[in-house]
ZAZA-612702 format. One record per residue (C-alpha): residue number from 1; residue in three letters; chain; x, y, z. Coordinates in Angstrom, 1 decimal, padded with zeros to 4 digits, always signed. Example, Ala and Ser with C-alpha at 12.3 -4.5 7.8 and 13.67 -1.06 7.14 Angstrom:
residues 2
[1 "ALA" "A" [+012.3 -004.5 +007.8]]
[2 "SER" "A" [+013.7 -001.1 +007.1]]
This chain:
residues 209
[1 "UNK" "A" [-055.6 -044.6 +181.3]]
[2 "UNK" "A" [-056.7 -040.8 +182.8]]
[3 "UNK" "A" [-054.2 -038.6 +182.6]]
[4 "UNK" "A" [-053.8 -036.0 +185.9]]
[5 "UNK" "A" [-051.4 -033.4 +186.4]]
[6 "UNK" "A" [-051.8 -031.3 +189.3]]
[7 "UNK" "A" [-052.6 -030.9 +193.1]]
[8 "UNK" "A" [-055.4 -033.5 +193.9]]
[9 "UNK" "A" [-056.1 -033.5 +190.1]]
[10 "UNK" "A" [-058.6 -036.4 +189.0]]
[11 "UNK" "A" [-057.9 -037.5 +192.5]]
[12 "UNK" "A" [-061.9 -039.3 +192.4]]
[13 "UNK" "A" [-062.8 -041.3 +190.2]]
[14 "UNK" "A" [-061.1 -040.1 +187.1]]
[15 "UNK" "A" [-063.0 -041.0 +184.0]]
[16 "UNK" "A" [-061.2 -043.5 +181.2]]
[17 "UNK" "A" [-058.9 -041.4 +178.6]]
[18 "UNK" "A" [-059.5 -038.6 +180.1]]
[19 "UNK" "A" [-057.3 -035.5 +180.7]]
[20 "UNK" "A" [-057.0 -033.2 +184.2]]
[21 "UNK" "A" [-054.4 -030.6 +184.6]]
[22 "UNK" "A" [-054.3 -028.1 +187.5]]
[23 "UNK" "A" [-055.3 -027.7 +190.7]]
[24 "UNK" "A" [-058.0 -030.0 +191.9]]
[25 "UNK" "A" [-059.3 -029.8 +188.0]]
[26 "UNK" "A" [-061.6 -033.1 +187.2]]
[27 "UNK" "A" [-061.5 -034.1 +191.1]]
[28 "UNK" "A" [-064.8 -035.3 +191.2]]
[29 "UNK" "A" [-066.0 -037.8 +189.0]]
[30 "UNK" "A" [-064.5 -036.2 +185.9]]
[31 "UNK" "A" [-066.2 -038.1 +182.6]]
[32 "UNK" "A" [-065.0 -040.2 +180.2]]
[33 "UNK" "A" [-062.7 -039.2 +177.4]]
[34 "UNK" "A" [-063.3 -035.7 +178.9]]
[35 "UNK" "A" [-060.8 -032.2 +178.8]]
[36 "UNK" "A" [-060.2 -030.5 +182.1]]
[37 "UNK" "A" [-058.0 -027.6 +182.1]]
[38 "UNK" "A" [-057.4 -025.0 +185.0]]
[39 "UNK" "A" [-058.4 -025.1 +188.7]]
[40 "UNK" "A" [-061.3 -026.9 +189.2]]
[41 "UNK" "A" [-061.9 -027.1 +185.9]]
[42 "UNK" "A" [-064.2 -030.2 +185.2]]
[43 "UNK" "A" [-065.5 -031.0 +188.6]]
[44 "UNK" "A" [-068.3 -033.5 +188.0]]
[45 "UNK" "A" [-067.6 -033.4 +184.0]]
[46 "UNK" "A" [-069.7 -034.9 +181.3]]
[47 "UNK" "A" [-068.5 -037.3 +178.8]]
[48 "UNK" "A" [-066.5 -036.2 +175.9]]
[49 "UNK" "A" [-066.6 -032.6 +177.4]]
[50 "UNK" "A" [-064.1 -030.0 +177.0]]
[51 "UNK" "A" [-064.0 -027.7 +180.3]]
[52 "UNK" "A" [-060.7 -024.9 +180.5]]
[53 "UNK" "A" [-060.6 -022.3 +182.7]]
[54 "UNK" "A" [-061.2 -021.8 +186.9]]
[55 "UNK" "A" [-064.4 -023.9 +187.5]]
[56 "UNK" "A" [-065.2 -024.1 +183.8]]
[57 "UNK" "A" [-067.7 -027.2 +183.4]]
[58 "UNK" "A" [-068.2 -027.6 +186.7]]
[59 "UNK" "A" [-071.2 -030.1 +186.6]]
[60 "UNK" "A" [-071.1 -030.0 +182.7]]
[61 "UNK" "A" [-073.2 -031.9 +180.3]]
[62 "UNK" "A" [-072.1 -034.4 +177.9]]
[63 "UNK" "A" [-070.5 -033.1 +174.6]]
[64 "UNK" "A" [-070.4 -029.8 +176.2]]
[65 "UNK" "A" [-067.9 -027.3 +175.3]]
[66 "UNK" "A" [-066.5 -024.7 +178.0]]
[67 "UNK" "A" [-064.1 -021.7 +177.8]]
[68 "UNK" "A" [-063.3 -019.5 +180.7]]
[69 "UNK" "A" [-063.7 -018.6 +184.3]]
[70 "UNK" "A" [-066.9 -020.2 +186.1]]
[71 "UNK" "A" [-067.8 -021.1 +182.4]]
[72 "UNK" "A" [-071.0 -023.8 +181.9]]
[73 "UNK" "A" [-071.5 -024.6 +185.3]]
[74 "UNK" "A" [-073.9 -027.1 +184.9]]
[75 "UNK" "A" [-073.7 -026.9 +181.8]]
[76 "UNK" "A" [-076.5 -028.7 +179.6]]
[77 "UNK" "A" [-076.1 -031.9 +177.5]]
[78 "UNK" "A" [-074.3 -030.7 +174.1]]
[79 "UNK" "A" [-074.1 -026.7 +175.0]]
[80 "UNK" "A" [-071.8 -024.1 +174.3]]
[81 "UNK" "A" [-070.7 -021.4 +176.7]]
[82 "UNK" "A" [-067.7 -019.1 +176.5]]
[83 "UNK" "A" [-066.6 -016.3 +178.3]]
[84 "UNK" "A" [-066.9 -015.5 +182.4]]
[85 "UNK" "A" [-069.8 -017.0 +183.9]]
[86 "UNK" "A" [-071.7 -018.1 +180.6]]
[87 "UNK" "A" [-074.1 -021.3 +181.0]]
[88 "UNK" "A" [-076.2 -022.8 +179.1]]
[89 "UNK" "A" [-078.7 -025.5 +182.0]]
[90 "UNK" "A" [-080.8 -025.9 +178.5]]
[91 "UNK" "A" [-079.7 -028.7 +176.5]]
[92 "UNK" "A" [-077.9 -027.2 +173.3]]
[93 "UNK" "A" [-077.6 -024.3 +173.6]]
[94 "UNK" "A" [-075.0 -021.4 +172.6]]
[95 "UNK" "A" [-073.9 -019.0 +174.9]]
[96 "UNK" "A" [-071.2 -016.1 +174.3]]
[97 "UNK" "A" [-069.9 -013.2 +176.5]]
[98 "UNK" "A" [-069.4 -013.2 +180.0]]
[99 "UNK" "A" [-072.4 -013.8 +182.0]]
[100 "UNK" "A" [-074.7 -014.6 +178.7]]
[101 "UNK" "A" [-077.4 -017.4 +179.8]]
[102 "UNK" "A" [-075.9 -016.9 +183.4]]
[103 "UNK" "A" [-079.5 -018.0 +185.0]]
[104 "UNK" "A" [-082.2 -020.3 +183.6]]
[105 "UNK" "A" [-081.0 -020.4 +180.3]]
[106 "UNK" "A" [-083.8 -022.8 +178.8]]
[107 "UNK" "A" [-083.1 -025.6 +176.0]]
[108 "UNK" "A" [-081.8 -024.6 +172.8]]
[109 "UNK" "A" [-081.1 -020.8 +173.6]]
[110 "UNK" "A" [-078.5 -018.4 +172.1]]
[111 "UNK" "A" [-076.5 -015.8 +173.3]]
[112 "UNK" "A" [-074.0 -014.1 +171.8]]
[113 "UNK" "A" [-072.7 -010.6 +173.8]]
[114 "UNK" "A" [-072.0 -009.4 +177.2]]
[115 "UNK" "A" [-075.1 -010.0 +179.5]]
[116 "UNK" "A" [-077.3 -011.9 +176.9]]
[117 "UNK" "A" [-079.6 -013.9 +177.8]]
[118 "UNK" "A" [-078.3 -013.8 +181.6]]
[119 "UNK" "A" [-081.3 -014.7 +183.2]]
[120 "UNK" "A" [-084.7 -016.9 +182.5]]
[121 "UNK" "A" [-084.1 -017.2 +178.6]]
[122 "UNK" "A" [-086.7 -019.2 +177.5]]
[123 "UNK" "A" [-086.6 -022.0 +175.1]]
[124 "UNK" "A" [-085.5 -021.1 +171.7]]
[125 "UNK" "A" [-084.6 -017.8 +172.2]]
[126 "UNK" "A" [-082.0 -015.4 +170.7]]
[127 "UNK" "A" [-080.4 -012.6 +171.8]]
[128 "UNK" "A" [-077.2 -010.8 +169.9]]
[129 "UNK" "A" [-075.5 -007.9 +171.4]]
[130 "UNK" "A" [-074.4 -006.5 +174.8]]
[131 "UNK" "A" [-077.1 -006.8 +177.2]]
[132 "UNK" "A" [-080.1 -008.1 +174.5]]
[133 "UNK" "A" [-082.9 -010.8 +175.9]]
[134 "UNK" "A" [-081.0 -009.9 +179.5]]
[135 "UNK" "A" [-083.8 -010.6 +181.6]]
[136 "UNK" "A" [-086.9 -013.2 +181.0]]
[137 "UNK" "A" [-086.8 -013.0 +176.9]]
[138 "UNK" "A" [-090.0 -015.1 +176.3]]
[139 "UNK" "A" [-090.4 -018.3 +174.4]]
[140 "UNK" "A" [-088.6 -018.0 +170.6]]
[141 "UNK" "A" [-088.1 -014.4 +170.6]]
[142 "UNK" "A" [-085.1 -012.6 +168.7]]
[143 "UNK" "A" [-083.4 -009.8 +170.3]]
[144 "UNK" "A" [-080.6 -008.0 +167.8]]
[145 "UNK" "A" [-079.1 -005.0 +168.9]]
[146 "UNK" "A" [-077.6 -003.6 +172.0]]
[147 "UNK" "A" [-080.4 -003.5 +174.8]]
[148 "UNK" "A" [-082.6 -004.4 +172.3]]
[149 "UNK" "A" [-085.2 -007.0 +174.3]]
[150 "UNK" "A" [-084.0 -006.1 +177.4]]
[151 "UNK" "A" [-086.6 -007.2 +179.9]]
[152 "UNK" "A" [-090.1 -009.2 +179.9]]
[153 "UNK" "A" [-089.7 -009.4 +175.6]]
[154 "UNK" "A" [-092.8 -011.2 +174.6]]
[155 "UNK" "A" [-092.9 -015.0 +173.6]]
[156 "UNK" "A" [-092.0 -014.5 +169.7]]
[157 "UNK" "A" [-091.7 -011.4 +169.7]]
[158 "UNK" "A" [-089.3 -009.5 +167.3]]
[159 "UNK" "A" [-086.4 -006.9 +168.1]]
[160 "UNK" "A" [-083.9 -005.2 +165.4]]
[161 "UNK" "A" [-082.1 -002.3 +166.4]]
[162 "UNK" "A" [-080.8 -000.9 +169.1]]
[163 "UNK" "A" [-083.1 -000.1 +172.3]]
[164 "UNK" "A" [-085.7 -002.1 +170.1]]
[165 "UNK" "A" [-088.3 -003.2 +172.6]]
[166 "UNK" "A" [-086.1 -002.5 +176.0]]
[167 "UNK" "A" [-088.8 -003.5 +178.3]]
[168 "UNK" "A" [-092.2 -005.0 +178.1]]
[169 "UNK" "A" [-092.2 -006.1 +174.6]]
[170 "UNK" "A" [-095.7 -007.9 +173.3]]
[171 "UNK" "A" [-096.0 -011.2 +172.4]]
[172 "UNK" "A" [-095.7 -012.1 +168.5]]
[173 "UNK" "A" [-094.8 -008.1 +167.8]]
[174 "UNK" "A" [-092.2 -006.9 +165.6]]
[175 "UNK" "A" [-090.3 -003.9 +166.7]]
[176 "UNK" "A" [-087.1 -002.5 +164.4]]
[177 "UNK" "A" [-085.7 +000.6 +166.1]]
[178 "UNK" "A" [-082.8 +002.9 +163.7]]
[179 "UNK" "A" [-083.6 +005.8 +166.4]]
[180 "UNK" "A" [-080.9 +005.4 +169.3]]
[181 "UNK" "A" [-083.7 +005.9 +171.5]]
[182 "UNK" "A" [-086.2 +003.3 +173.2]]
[183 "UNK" "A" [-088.7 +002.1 +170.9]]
[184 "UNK" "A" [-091.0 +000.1 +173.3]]
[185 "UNK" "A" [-094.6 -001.6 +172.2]]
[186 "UNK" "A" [-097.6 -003.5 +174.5]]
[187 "UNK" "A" [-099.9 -004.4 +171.8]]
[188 "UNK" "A" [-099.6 -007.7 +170.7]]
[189 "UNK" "A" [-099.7 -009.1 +167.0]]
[190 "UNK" "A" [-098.0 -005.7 +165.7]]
[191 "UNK" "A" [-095.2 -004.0 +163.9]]
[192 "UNK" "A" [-093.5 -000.8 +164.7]]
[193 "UNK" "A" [-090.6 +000.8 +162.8]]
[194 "UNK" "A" [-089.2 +004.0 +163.6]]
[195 "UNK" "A" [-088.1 +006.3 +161.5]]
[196 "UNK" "A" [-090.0 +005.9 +158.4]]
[197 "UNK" "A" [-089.4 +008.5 +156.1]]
[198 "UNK" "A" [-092.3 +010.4 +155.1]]
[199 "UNK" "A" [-093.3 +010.4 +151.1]]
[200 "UNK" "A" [-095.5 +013.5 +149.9]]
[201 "UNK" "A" [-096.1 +012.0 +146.0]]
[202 "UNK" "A" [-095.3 +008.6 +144.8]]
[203 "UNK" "A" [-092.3 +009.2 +142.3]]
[204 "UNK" "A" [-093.3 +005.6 +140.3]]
[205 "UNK" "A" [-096.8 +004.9 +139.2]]
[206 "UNK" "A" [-096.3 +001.2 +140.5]]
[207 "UNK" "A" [-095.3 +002.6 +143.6]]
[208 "UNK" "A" [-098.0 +002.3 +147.0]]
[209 "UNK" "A" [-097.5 +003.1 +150.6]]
């Protein structure tokens, strides 16, 4: 009951119910109840997987969800990845922007933004904004802000603001940057804001700094 529209479309082993259409899209093995869209969309798809675009979900996961040129290639089981060359290999995770989670995207990672996450994301991380967590975010760490966790962020580390802890950032350290200018730390277990506005006289008797 597959339905296959196209040039060699589904033309191995089409999964049951599902739906190929384009140029050699779900040709391979395409899964059950699965959406294949676009050129090669679908190769090798997971069950109940949505794959559109060229080479979208090549190798996808099942339940995975796949929007756009070269999208979730290998794709993990119930991921999200939209945009050129997102992928998610980690199991559930989120991926956003062409080339987030590009490499090594570890389970349950986020990436929403140009370049997030693109390569060795570890498990549970987040990065939001064009090029945050680009490159080995650590385990759990937040990147928020453009650049902000660039490279090597520490395993739970922190990073608000934009250029917030742009390389190197220390494990289990909190970094929020308002500057427009890199606002890097190495000491672990710490927090760094910049700017904090300076107070001569407290103005409340309640109030402490």
């Amino acid at each position: 009951n597959a339905v296959s529209i196209g040039y060699q479309t589904g033309a191995n082993t089409a999964g049951e119910c599902s739906v190929s259409i384009g140029r050699k899209a779900g040709n391979t093995n395409a899964g059950t109840f699965s959406v294949n869209i676009g050129e090669l969309a679908g190769d090798r798809s997971g069950i109940d997987s949505v794959n559109i675009g060229k080479s979208a979900g090549s190798s996808s996961g099942q339940d995975s969800v796949n929007v756009g040129d070269s999208a979730g290639i290998n794709a993990g089981v119930q991921s999200v990845n939209i945009g050129f060359g997102s992928n998610s290999i980690g199991n559930q995770g989120v991926h956003i922007g062409g080339g987030s989670g590009f490499t090594n995207a570890g389970l349950s990672t986020t990436g929403v933004g140009y370049g997030t996450g693109q390569s060795n994301q570890a498990q549970g991380a987040t990065a939001i904004g064009y090029t945050a967590g680009t490159a080995d975010q650590g385990s759990g760490a937040v990147a928020v802000g453009n650049g902000a966790g660039y490279s090597n962020q520490g395993d739970f580390s922190v990073a608000l603001g934009t250029a917030a802890g742009t390389n190197n950032q220390a494990q289990n350290s909190i970094i929020i940057n308002a500057t427009g200018a890199i606002l890097d730390t190495e000491t672990p277990n710490s927090l760094t804001i910049d700017p904090i506005r300076e107070i001569t006289e407290a103005t409340n008797p309640n109030f402490a700094l």
